[in-house]
Biopython code that builds the backbone (N, CA, C, O; Angstrom):
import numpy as np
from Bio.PDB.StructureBuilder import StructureBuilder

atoms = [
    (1, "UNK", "N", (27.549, -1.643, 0.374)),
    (1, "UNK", "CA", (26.920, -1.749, 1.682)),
    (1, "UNK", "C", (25.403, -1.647, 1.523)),
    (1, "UNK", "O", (24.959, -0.817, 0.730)),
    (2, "UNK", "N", (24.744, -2.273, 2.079)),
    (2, "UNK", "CA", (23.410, -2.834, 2.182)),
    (2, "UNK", "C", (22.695, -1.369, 3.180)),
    (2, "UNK", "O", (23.048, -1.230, 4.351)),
    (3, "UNK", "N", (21.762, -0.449, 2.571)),
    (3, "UNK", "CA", (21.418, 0.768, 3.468)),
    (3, "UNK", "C", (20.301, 0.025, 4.992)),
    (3, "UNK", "O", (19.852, -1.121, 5.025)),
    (4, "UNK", "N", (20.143, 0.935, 5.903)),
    (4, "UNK", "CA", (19.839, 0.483, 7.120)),
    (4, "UNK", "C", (18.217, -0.132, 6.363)),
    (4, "UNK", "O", (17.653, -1.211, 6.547)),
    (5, "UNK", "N", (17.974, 0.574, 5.838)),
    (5, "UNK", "CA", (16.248, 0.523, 5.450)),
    (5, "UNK", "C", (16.022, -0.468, 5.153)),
    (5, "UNK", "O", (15.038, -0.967, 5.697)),
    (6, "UNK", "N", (16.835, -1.365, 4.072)),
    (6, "UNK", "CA", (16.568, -3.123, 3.976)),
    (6, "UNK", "C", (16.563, -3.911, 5.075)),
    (6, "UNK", "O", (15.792, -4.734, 5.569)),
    (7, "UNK", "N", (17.661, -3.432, 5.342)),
    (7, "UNK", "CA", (17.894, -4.832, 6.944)),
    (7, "UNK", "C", (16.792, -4.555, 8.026)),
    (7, "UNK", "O", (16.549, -5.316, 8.963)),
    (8, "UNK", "N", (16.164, -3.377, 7.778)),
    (8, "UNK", "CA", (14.734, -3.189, 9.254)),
    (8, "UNK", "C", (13.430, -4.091, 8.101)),
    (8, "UNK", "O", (12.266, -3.746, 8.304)),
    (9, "UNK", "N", (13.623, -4.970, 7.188)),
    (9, "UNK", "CA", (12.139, -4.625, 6.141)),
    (9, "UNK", "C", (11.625, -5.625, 7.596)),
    (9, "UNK", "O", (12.200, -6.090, 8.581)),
    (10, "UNK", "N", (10.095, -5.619, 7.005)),
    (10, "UNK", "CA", (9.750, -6.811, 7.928)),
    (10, "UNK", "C", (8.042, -6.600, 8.181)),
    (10, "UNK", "O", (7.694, -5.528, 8.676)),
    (11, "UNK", "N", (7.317, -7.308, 7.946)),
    (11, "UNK", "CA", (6.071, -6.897, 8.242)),
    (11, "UNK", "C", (5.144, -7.772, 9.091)),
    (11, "UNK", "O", (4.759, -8.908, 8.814)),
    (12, "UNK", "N", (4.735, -6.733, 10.626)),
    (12, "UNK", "CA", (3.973, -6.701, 11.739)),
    (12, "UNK", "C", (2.908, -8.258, 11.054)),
    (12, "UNK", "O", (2.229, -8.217, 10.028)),
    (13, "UNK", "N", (3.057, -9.429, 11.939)),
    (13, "UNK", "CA", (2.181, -10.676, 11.901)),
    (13, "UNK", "C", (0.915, -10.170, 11.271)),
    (13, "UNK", "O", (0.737, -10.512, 10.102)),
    (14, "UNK", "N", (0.102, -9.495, 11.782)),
    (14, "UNK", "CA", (-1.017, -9.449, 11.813)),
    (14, "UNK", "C", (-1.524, -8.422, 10.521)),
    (14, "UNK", "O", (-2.545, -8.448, 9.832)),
    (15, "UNK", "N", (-0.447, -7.598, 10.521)),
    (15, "UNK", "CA", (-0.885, -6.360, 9.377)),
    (15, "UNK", "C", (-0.489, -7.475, 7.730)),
    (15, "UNK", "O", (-0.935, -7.402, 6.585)),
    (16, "UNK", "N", (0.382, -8.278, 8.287)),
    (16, "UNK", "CA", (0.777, -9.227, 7.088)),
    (16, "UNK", "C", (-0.294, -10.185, 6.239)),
    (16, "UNK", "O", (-0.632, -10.366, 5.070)),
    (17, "UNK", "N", (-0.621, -10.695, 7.608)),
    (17, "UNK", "CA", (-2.326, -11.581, 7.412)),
    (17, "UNK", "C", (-3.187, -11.023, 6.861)),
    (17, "UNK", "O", (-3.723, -11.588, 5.908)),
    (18, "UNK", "N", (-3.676, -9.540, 7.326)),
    (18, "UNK", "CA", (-4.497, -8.537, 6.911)),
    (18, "UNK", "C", (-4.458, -8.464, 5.355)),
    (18, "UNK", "O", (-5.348, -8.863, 4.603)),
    (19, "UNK", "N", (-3.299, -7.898, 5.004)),
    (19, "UNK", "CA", (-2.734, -7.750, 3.686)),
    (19, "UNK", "C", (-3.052, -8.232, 2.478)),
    (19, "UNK", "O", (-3.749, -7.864, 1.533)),
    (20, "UNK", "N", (-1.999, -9.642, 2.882)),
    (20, "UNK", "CA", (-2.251, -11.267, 2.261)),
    (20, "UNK", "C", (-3.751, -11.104, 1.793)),
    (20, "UNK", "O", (-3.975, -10.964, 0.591)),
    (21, "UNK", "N", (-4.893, -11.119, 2.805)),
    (21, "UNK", "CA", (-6.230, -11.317, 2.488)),
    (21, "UNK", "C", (-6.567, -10.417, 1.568)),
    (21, "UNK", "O", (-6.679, -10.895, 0.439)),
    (22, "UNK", "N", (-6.753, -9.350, 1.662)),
    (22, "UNK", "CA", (-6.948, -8.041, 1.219)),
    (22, "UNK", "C", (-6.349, -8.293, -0.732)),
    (22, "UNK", "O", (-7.035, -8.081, -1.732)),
    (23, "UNK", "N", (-5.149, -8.705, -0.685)),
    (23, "UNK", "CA", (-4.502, -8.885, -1.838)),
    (23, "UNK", "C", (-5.213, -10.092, -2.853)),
    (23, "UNK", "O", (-5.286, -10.015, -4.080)),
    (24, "UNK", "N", (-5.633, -11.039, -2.134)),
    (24, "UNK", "CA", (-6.511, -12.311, -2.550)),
    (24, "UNK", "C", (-7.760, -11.885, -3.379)),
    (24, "UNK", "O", (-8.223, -12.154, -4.488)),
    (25, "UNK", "N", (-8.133, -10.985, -2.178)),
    (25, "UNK", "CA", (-9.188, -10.592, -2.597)),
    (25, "UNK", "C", (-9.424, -9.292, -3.998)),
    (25, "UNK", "O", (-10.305, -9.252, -4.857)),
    (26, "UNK", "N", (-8.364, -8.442, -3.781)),
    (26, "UNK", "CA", (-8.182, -7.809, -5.166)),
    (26, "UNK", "C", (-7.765, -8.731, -6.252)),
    (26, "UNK", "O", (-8.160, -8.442, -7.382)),
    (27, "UNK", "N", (-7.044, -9.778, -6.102)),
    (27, "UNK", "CA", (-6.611, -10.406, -7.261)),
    (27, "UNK", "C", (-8.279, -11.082, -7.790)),
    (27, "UNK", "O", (-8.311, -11.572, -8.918)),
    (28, "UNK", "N", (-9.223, -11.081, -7.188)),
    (28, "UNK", "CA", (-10.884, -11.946, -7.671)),
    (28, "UNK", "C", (-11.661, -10.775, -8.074)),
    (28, "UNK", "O", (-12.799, -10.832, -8.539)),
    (29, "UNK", "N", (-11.000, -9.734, -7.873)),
    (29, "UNK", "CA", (-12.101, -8.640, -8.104)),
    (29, "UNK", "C", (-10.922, -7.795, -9.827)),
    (29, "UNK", "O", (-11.390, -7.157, -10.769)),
    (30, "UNK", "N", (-9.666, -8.115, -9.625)),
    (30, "UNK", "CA", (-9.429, -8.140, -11.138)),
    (30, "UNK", "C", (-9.784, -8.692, -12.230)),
    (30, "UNK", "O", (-10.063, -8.099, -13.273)),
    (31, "UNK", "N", (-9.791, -10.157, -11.996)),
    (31, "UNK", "CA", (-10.594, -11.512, -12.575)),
    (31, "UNK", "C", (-11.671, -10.982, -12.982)),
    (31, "UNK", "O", (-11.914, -11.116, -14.182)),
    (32, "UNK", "N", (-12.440, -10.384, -12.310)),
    (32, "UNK", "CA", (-14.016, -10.006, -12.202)),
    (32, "UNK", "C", (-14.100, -9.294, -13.322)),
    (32, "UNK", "O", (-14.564, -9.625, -14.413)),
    (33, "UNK", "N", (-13.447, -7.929, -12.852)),
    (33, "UNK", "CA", (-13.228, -6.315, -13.810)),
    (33, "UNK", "C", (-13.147, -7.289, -15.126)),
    (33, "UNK", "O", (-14.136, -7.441, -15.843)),
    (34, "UNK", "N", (-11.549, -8.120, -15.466)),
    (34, "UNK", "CA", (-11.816, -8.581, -16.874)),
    (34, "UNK", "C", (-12.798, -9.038, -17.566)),
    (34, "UNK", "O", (-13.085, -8.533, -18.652)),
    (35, "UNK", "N", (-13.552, -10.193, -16.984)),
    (35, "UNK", "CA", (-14.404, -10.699, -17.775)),
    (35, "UNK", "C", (-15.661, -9.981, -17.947)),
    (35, "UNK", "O", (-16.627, -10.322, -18.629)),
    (36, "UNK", "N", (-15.537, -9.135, -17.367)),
    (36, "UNK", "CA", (-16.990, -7.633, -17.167)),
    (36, "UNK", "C", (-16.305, -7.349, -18.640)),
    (36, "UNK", "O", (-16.853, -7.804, -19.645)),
    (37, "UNK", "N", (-15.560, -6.881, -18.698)),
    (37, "UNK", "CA", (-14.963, -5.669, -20.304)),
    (37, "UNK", "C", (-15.014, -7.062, -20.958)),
    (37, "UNK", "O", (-16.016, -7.028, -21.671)),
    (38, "UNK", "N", (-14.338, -8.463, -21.088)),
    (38, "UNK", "CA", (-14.307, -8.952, -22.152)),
    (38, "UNK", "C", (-15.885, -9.397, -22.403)),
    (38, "UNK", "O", (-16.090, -9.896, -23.509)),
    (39, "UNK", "N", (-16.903, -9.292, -21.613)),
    (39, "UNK", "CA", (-18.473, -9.530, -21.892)),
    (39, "UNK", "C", (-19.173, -8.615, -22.468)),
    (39, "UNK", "O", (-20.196, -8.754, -23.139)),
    (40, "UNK", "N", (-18.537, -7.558, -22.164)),
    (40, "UNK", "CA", (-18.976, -6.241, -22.348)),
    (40, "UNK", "C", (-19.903, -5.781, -21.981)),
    (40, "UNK", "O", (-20.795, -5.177, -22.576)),
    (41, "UNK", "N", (-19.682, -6.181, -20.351)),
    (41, "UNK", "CA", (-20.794, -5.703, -19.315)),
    (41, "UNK", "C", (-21.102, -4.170, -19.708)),
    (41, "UNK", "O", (-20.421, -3.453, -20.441)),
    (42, "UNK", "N", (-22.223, -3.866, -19.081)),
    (42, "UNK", "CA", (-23.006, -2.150, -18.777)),
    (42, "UNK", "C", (-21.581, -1.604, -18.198)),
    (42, "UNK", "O", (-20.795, -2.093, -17.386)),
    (43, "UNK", "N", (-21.567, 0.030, -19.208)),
    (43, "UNK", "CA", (-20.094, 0.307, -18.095)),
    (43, "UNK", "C", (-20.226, 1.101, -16.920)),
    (43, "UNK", "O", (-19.323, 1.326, -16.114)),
    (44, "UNK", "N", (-21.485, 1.542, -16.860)),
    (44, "UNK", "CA", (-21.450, 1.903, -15.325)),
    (44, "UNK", "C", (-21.160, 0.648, -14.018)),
    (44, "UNK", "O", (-20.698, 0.800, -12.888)),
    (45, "UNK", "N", (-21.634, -0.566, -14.709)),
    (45, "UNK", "CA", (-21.161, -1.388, -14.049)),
    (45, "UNK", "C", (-19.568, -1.962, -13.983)),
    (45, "UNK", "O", (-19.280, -2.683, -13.027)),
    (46, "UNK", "N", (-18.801, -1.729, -14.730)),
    (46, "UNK", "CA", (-17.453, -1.671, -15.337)),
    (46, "UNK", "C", (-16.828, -0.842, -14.206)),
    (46, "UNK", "O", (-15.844, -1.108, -13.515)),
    (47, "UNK", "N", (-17.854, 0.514, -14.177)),
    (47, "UNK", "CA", (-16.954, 1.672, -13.383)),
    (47, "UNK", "C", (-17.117, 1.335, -12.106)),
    (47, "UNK", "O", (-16.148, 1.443, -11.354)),
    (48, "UNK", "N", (-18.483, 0.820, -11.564)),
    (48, "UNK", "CA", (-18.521, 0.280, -10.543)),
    (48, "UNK", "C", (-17.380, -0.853, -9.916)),
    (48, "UNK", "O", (-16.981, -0.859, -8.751)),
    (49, "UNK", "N", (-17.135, -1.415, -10.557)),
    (49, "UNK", "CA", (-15.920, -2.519, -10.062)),
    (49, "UNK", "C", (-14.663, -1.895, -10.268)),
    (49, "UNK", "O", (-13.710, -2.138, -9.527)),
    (50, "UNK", "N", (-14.614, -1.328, -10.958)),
    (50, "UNK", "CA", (-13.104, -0.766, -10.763)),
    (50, "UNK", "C", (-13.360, 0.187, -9.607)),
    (50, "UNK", "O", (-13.115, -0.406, -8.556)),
    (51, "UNK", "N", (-13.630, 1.030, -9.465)),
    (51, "UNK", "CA", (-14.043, 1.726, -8.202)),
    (51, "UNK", "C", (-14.071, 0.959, -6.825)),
    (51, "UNK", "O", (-13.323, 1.404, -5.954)),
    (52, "UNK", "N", (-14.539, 0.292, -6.643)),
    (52, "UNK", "CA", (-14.568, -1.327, -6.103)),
    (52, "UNK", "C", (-13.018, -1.476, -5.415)),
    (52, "UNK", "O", (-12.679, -1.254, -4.253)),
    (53, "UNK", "N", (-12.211, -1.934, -6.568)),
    (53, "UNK", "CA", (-10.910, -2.188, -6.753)),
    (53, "UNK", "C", (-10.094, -1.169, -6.517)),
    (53, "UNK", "O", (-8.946, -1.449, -6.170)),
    (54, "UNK", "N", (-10.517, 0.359, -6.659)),
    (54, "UNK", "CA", (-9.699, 1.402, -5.795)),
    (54, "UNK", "C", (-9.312, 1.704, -4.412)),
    (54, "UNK", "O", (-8.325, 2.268, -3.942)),
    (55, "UNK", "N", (-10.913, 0.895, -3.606)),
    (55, "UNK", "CA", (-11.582, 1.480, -2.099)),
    (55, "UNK", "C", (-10.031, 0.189, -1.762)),
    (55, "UNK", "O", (-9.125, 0.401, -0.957)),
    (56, "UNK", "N", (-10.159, -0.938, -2.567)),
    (56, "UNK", "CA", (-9.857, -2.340, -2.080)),
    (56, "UNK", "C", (-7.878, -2.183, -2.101)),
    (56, "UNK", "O", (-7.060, -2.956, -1.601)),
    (57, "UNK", "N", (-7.631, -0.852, -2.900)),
    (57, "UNK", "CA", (-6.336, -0.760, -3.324)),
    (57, "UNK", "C", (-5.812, 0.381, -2.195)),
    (57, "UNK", "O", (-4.609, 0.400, -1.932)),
    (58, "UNK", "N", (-6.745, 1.353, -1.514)),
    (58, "UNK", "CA", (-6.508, 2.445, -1.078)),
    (58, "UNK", "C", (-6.576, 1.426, 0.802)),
    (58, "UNK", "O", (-5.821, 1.773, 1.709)),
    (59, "UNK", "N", (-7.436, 0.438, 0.948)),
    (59, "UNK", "CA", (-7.115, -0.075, 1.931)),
    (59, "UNK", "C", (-6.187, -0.955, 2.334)),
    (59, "UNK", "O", (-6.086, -1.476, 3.444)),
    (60, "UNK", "N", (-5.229, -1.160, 0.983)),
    (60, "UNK", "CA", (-4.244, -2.086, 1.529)),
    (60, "UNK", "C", (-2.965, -1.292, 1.693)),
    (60, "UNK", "O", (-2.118, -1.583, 2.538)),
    (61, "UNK", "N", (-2.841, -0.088, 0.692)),
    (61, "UNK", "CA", (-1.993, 1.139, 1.092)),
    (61, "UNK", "C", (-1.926, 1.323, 2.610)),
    (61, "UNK", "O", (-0.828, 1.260, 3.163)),
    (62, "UNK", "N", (-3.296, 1.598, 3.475)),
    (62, "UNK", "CA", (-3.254, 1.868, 4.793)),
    (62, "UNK", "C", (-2.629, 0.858, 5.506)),
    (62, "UNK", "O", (-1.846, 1.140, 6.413)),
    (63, "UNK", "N", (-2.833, -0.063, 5.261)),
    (63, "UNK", "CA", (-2.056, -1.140, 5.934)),
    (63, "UNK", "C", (-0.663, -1.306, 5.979)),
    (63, "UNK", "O", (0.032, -1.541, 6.967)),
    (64, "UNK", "N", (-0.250, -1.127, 4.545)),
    (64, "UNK", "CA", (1.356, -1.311, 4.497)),
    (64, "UNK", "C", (2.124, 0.175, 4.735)),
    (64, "UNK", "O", (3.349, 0.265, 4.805)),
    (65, "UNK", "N", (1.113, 1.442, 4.858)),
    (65, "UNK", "CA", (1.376, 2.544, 5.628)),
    (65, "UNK", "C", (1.854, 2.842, 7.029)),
    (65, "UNK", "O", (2.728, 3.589, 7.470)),
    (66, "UNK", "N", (0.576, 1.610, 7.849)),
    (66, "UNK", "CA", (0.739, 1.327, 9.322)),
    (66, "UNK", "C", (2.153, 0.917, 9.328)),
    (66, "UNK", "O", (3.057, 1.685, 9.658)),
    (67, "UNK", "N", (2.316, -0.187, 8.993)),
    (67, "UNK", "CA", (3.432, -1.083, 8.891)),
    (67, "UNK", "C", (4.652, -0.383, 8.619)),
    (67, "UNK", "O", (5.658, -0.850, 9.154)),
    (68, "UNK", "N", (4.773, 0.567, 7.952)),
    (68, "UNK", "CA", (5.771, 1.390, 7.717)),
    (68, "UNK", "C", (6.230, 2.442, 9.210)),
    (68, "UNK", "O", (7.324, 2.718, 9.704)),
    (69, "UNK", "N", (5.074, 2.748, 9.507)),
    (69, "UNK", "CA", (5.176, 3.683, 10.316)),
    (69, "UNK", "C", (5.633, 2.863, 12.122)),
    (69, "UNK", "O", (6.378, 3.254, 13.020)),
    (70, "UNK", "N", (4.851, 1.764, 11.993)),
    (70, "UNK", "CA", (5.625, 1.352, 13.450)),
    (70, "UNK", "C", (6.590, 0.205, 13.289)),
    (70, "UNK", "O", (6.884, -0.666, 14.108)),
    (71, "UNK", "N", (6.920, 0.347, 12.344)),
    (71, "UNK", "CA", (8.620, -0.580, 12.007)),
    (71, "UNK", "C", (9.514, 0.627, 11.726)),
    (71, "UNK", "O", (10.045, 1.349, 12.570)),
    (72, "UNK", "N", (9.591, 0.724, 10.384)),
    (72, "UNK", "CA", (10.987, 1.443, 9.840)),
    (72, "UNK", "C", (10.631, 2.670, 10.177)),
    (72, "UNK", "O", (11.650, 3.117, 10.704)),
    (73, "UNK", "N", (9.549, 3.773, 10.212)),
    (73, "UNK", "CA", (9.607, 5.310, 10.444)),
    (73, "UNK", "C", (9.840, 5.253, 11.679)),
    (73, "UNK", "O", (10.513, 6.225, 12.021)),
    (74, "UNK", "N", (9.572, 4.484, 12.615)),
    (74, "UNK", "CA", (9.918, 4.686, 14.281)),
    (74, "UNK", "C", (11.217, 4.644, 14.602)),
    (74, "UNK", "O", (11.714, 5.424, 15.414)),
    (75, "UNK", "N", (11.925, 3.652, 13.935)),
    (75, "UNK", "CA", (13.379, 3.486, 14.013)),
    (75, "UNK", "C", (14.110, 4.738, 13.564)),
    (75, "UNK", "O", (14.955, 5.397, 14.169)),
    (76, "UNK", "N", (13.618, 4.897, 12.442)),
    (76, "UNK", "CA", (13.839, 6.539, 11.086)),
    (76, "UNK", "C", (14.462, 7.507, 12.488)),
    (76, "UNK", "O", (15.546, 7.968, 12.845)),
    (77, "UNK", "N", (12.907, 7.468, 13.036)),
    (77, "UNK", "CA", (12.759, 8.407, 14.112)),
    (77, "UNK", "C", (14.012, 8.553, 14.996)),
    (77, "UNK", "O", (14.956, 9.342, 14.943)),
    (78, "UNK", "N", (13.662, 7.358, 15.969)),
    (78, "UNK", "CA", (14.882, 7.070, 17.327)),
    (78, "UNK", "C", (16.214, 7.698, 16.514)),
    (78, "UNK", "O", (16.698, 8.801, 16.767)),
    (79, "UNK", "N", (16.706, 6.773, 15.487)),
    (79, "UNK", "CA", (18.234, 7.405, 15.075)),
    (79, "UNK", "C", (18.804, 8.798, 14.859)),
    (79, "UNK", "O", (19.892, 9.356, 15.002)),
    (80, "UNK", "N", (17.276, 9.184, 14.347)),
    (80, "UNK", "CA", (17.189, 11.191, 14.222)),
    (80, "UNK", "C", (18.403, 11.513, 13.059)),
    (80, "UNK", "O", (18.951, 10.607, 12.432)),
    (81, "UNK", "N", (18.650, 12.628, 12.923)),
    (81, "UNK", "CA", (19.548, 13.131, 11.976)),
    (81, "UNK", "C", (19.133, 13.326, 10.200)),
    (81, "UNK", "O", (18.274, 14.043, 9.688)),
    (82, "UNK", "N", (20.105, 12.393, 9.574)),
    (82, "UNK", "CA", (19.328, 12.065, 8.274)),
    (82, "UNK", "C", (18.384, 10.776, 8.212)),
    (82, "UNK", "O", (17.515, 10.773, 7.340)),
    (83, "UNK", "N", (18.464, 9.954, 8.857)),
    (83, "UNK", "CA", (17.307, 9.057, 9.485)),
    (83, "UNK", "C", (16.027, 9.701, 9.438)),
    (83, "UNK", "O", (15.438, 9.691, 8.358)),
    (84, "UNK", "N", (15.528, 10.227, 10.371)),
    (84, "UNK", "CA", (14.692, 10.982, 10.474)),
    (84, "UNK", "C", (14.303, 11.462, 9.091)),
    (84, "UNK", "O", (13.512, 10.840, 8.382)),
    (85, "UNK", "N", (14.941, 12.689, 8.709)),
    (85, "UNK", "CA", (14.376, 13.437, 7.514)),
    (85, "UNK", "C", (14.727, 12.221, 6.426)),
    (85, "UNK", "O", (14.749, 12.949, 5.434)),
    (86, "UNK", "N", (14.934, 11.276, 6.048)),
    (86, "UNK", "CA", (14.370, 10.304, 5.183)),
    (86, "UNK", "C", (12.997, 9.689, 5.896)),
    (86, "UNK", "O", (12.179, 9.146, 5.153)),
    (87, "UNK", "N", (12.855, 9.729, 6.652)),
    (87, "UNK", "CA", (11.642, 9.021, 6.883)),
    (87, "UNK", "C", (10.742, 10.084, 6.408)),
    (87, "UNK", "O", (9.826, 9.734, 5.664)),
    (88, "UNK", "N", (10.858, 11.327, 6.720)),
    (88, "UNK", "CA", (9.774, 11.976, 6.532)),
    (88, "UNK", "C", (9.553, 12.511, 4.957)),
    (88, "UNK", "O", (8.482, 12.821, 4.437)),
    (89, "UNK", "N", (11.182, 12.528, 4.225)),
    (89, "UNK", "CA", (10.543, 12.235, 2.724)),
    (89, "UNK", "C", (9.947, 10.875, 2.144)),
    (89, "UNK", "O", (9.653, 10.511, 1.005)),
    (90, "UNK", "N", (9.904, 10.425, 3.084)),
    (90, "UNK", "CA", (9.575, 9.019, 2.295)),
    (90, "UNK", "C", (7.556, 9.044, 2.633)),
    (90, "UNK", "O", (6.606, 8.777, 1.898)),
    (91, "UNK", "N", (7.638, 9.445, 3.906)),
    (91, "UNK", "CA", (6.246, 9.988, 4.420)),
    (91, "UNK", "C", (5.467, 10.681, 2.766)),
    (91, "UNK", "O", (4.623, 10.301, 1.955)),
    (92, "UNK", "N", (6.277, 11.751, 2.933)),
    (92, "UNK", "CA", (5.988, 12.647, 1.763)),
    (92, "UNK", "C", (5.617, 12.198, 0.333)),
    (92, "UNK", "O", (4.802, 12.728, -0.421)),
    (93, "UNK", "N", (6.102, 11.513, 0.198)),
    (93, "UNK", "CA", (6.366, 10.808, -1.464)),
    (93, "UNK", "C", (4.931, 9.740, -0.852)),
    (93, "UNK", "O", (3.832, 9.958, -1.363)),
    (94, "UNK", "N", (5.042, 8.750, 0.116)),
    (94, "UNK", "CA", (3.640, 8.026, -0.091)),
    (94, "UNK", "C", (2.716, 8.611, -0.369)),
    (94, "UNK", "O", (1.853, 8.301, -1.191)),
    (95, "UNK", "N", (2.798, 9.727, 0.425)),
    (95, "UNK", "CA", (0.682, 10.629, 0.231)),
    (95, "UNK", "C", (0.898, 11.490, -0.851)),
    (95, "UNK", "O", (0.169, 12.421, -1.194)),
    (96, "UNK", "N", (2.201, 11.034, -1.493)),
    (96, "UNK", "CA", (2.867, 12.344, -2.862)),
    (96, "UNK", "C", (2.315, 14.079, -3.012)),
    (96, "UNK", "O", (1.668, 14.848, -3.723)),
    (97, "UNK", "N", (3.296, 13.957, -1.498)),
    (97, "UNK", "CA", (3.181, 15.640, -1.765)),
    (97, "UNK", "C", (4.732, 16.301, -1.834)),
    (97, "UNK", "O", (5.057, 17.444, -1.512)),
    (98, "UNK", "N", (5.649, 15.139, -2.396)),
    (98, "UNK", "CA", (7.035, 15.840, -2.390)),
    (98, "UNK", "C", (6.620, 16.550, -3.558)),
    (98, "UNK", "O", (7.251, 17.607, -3.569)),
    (99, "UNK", "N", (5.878, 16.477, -4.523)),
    (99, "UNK", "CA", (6.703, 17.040, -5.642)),
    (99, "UNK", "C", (5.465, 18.380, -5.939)),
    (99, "UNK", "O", (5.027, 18.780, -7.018)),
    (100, "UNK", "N", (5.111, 18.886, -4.398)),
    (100, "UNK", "CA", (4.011, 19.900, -4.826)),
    (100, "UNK", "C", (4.325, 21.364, -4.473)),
    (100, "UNK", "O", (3.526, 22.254, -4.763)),
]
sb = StructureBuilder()
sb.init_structure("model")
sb.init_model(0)
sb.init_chain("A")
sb.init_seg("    ")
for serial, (resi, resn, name, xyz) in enumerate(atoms, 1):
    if name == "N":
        sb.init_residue(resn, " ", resi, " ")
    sb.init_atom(name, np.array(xyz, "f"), 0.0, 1.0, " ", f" {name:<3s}", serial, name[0])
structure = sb.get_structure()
Protein backbone atom coordinates (compact mmCIF):
# COMPACT_ATOMS: atom_id res chain seq x y z
CA UNK A 1 0.00 0.00 0.00
CA UNK A 2 1.13 3.31 -1.22
CA UNK A 3 1.42 5.66 2.39
CA UNK A 4 -1.02 8.82 2.41
CA UNK A 5 2.17 11.15 2.07
CA UNK A 6 2.86 10.16 -1.69
CA UNK A 7 -0.56 10.46 -3.00
CA UNK A 8 -0.84 14.34 -1.29
CA UNK A 9 2.94 15.09 -3.19
CA UNK A 10 2.29 18.06 -5.30
CA UNK A 11 3.79 21.42 -5.56
CA UNK A 12 1.80 24.96 -5.11
CA UNK A 13 2.05 26.62 -9.13
CA UNK A 14 3.82 29.36 -8.10
CA UNK A 15 6.24 28.05 -5.29
CA UNK A 16 7.07 25.49 -8.29
CA UNK A 17 8.01 28.37 -10.76
CA UNK A 18 9.86 30.01 -7.91
CA UNK A 19 11.90 26.90 -7.38
CA UNK A 20 12.47 25.79 -11.00
CA UNK A 21 14.20 29.38 -11.24
CA UNK A 22 16.04 29.38 -8.16
CA UNK A 23 17.40 25.75 -9.19
CA UNK A 24 18.58 27.17 -12.78
CA UNK A 25 20.12 29.48 -11.23
CA UNK A 26 22.20 27.34 -8.69
CA UNK A 27 22.94 24.96 -11.40
CA UNK A 28 25.18 28.50 -13.21
CA UNK A 29 26.54 29.34 -10.04
CA UNK A 30 27.94 25.52 -9.72
CA UNK A 31 29.34 25.85 -13.29
CA UNK A 32 30.86 29.02 -11.94
CA UNK A 33 32.31 27.53 -8.41
CA UNK A 34 34.01 24.81 -10.91
CA UNK A 35 35.79 26.64 -13.25
CA UNK A 36 36.88 29.19 -10.28
CA UNK A 37 38.86 25.88 -8.56
CA UNK A 38 39.75 24.42 -11.98
CA UNK A 39 41.47 28.19 -12.75
CA UNK A 40 42.50 28.39 -9.56
CA UNK A 41 40.82 31.45 -8.81
CA UNK A 42 41.85 33.63 -5.34
CA UNK A 43 40.15 31.41 -2.67
CA UNK A 44 38.60 33.94 -0.86
CA UNK A 45 36.95 34.32 -3.98
CA UNK A 46 36.24 30.46 -4.19
CA UNK A 47 34.71 30.96 -0.64
CA UNK A 48 32.84 33.72 -1.80
CA UNK A 49 30.82 31.69 -4.39
CA UNK A 50 30.28 28.88 -2.57
CA UNK A 51 28.81 30.94 0.13
CA UNK A 52 26.88 32.44 -2.70
CA UNK A 53 25.57 28.93 -3.43
CA UNK A 54 24.59 28.32 0.31
CA UNK A 55 22.30 31.77 0.68
CA UNK A 56 20.99 30.29 -3.02
CA UNK A 57 20.56 26.60 -1.39
CA UNK A 58 19.08 27.83 2.02
CA UNK A 59 16.46 29.84 -0.19
CA UNK A 60 15.18 27.14 -2.07
CA UNK A 61 14.86 24.95 1.21
CA UNK A 62 12.35 27.85 2.26
CA UNK A 63 10.42 27.37 -0.54
CA UNK A 64 9.99 23.69 -0.68
CA UNK A 65 9.46 24.21 3.27
CA UNK A 66 6.42 26.57 2.43
CA UNK A 67 5.20 24.02 0.14
CA UNK A 68 5.39 21.40 2.59
CA UNK A 69 3.70 23.17 5.12
CA UNK A 70 0.48 24.32 3.16
CA UNK A 71 0.05 21.01 1.26
CA UNK A 72 1.03 17.88 3.16
CA UNK A 73 1.64 19.36 6.99
CA UNK A 74 -1.91 20.96 6.80
CA UNK A 75 -3.50 17.81 5.77
CA UNK A 76 -0.82 15.97 8.51
CA UNK A 77 -2.69 18.38 10.63
CA UNK A 78 -6.67 18.10 9.77
CA UNK A 79 -6.30 14.07 10.04
CA UNK A 80 -4.60 14.56 13.65
CA UNK A 81 -3.56 11.39 15.47
CA UNK A 82 -0.37 9.79 14.00
CA UNK A 83 -0.81 12.15 11.03
CA UNK A 84 -0.17 14.91 12.90
CA UNK A 85 2.85 13.74 15.01
CA UNK A 86 4.49 12.62 11.65
CA UNK A 87 4.18 15.83 10.41
CA UNK A 88 5.75 17.28 13.20
CA UNK A 89 8.71 14.75 13.09
CA UNK A 90 9.16 15.40 9.80
CA UNK A 91 9.05 19.34 10.80
CA UNK A 92 11.80 18.26 13.14
CA UNK A 93 14.19 16.37 10.99
CA UNK A 94 13.98 19.43 8.23
CA UNK A 95 15.45 22.16 10.68
CA UNK A 96 17.28 18.73 12.18
CA UNK A 97 16.57 18.98 15.58
CA UNK A 98 15.27 15.31 15.93
CA UNK A 99 18.40 14.01 16.75
CA UNK A 100 19.34 16.75 19.53
Amino acid sequence: MIPERRILTGVIDDIKKRARHRTSILEGQLRGLAKMIENEDYCMDIIGQSRAIQKALASLDKLLIENHLRTHVAHMFDSGGEERERAIAEMLKAYDFEGR
